[in-house]
N, C-alpha and C positions, 0 to 999 in steps of 0.2 A: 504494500500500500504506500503510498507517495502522497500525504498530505501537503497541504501549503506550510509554512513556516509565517509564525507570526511578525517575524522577521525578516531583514533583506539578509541577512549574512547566514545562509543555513547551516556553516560551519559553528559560530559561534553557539546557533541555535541547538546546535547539538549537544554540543562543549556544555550550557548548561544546564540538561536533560541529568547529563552524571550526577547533579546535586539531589536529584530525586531517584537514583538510582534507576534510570532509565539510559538503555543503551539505544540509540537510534543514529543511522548514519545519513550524513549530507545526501540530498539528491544531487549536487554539484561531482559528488564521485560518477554518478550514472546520467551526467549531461542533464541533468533537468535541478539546474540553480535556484534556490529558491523556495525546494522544497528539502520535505524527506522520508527516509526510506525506516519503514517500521515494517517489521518479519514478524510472524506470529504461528510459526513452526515448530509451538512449542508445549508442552501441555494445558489443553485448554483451565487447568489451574491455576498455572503460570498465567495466564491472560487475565481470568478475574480479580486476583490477587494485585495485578499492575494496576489498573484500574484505579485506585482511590489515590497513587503516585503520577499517572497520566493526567487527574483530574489538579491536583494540586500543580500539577508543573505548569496548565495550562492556566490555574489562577494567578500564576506569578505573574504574569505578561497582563499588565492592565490598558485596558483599552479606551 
């Protein structure tokens, strides 16, 4: 999945996803700048559990 980045810099956007213990990598690795690239190849427990870290990473960014 390749969402948009709330951000222009989707490296940095990533860079700091770590604070939430979220790994996700630049869409700028796979030509598509700007966004990024989140895998979910993984037990879908793993997925629910991220969740409430996905959701606070996204309240950091205020709009």
């Amino acid at each position: 999945m390749f969402p948009k980045c709330f951000i222009k810099d989707d490296k940095a956007f990533c860079e700091s996803a770590k604070k939430y213990r979220l790994i996700i990598v630049p869409g700028s690795t796979f030509s598509c700048p700007g966004y990024f690239r989140i895998a979910y190849c993984v037990d879908k427990n793993t997925v629910i559990n991220s969740l409430e870290s996905f959701k606070l990473f996204a309240e950091s960014y205020k709009f």
